[in-house]
N, C-alpha and C positions, 0 to 999 in steps of 0.2 A: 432390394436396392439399398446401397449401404446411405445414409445420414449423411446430409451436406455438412462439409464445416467450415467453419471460417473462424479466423484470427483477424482479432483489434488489437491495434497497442497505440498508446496515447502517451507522450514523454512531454511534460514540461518542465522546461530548464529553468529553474528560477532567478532571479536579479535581484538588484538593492544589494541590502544584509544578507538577504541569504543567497547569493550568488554560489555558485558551483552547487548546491544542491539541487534535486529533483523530484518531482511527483511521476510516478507512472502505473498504467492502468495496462496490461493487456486482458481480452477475456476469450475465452473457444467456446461459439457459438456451437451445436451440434442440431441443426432444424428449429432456428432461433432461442434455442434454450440454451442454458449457459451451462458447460460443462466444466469449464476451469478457467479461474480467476489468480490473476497477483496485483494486488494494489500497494504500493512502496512510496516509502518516505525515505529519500537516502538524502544524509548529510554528513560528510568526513568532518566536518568541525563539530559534530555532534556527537559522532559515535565510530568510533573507530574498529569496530568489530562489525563480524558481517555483511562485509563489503560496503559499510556506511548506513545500514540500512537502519534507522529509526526504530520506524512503525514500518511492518506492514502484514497484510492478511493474504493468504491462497489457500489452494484446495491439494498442492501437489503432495506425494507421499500419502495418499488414499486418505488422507482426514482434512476436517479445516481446522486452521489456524494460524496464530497471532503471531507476529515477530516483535519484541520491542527489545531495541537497545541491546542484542544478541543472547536475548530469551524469547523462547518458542512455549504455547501452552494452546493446549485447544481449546477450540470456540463453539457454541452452540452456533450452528447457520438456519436462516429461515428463509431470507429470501441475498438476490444479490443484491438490489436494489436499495434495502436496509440495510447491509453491509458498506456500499458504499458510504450512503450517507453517514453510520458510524467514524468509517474513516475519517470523512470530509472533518467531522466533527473534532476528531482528537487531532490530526493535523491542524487544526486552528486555535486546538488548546494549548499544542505545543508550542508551536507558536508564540501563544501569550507569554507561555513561561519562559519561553527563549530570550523574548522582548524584553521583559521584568529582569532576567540574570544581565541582559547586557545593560542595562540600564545603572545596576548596582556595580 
């Protein structure tokens, strides 16, 4: 019996200041286990390489790893669920620093 699969994807468009930018999650369940993951941070006023993409992490191309600012390095992975939360976390640093540059 082949492995049921299924696909998430989660796009949130963001507002305010950071209008036109987005967050997006999808993940490939394979018999509730998470077989490939892409979580993105795109912003064109931030980063104009790699189709805007920030930050973000996936599994594609047989390894995991990092995107920032149109550099790639791989990642140790342990679970997804810690990976998310890393994201959440540097998307809310960046953030900060985004906040502090417009501020200046």
């Amino acid at each position: 019996m082949l492995p049921v699969k299924t696909r998430m994807v989660e796009v949130n468009r963001l507002k305010g200041k950071r209008k036109g930018a987005s967050l997006k999650e999808q993940v490939w369940l394979e018999d509730e286990r998470v077989s490939e993951y892409s979580l993105v941070y795109i912003n064109l006023k931030r980063c104009q390489v790699d189709h805007g993409r920030v930050l973000g992490y996936d599994n594609s191309h047989s390894f995991h790893h990092r995107h920032f600012m149109g550099k790639i390095e791989a990642i140790e992975f342990t679970s997804y669920p810690n990976l998310f939360d890393r994201f959440i976390k540097e998307v809310h640093e960046l953030w900060r620093i985004e906040d502090e540059e417009d501020q200046n």
